[in-house]
C-alpha positions in Angstrom: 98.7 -48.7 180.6 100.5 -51.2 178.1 100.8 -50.3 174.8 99.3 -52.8 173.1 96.1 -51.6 175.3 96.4 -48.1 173.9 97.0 -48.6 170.6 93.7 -51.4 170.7 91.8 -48.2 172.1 93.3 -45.9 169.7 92.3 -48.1 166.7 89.1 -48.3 168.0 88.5 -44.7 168.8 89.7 -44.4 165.0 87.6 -47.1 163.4 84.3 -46.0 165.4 84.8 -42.2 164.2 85.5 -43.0 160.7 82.0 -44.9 160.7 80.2 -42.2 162.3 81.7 -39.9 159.5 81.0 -42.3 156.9 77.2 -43.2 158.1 75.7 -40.2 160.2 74.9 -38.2 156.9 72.7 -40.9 156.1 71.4 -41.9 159.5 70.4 -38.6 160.7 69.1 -36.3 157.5 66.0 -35.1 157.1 63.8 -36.3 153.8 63.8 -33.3 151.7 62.6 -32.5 148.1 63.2 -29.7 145.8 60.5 -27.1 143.7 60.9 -25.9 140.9 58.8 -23.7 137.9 58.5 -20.9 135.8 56.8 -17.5 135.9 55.4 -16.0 133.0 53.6 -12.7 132.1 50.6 -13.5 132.2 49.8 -10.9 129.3 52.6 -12.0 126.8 53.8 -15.2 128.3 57.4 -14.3 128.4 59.5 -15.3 131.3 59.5 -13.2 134.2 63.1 -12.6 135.7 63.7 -11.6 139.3 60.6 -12.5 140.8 60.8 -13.8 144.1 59.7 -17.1 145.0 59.3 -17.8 148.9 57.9 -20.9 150.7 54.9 -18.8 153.5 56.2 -18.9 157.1 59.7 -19.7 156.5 63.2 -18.9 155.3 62.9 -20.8 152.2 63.0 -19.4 149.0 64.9 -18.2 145.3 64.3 -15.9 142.6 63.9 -16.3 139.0 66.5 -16.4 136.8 66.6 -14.6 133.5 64.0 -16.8 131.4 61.9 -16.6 134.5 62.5 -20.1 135.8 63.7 -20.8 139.7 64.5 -24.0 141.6 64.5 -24.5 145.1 66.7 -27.8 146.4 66.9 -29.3 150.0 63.0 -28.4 151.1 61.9 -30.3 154.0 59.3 -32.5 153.1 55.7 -31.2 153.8 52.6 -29.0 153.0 53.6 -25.5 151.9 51.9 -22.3 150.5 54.3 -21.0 147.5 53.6 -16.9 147.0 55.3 -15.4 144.1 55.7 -11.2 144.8 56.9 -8.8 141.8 56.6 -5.1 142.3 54.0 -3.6 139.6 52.0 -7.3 139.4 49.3 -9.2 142.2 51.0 -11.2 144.4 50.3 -15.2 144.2 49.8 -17.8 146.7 49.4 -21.4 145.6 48.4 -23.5 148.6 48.8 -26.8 149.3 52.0 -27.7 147.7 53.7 -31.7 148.8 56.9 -31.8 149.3 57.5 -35.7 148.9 60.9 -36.8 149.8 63.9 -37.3 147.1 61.1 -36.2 144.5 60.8 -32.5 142.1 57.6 -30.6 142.4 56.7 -28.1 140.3 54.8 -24.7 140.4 54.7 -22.4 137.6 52.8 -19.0 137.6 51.3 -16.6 135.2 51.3 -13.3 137.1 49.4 -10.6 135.8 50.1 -7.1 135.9 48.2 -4.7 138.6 48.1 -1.1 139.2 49.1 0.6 142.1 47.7 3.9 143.4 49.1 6.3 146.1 47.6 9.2 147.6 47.4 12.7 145.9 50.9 14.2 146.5 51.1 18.4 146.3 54.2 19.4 146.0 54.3 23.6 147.1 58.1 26.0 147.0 58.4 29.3 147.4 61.6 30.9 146.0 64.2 32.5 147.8 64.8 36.2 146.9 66.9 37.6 149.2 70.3 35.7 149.2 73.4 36.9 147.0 73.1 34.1 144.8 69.4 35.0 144.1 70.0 38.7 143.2 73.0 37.8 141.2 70.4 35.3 139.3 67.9 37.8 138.8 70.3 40.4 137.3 71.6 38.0 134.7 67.9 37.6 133.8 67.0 41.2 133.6 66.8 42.9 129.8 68.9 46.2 130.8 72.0 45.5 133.1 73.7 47.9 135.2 76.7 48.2 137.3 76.0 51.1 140.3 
């Protein structure tokens, strides 16, 4: 091969890759949108931090930050149901959220506290009386000690 034929393919091998680098971003991303809001009490309306903020059925999803608000950036653009969980408060589902392309949505909450109840716990012991440690124990506690 010549090299003036080489170095004519080599340039355009190089040209043709810088393009793809410079235009694929572009040509093959997905539209995508970004959520944000802010969860408040819904008792004193101060901002909830930590609560977690997850778009149903997928992977997507933040929590709150100290003043209770949260953002969510490169969402796929569709229909979601947003559910906001926070132990010690009912869980929230807003449905029908759009996710419209290169735009902010936003979903605030005002989660209200709920009580949770468990089953009946009975907690039984029995003490232990005849190891060392436990005659040693009760000697220390007895009014007249004595050394035979």
């Amino acid at each position: 091969m010549s090299r003036t034929l080489y170095r004519s393919i080599r340039s355009f091998l190089v040209t043709v890759l810088v393009l793809y680098g410079c235009f694929s971003h572009s040509l093959f991303a997905q539209a995508q949108g970004k959520l944000t809001g802010t969860v408040v009490d819904a008792e004193s309306g101060e901002g909830m931090p930590g609560v977690n903020i997850v778009l149903e059925n997928t992977t997507i999803g933040a929590a709150t930050d100290l003043n209770g608000n949260y953002s969510i950036g490169n969402v796929p653009v569709g229909e979601y149901t947003v559910v906001a969980t926070f132990i010690g408060y009912a869980r929230l589902r807003i449905e029908n959220v759009h996710i419209k392309a290169n735009q902010v949505e936003t979903v605030n909450f005002a989660m209200a506290m709920e009580a949770l109840e468990g089953e009946e716990v009975v907690v039984t012991a029995k003490a232990v009386k005849n190891t060392e440690a436990a005659l040693l124990k009760d000697r220390q506690k007895a009014v007249a000690v004595s050394d035979a």
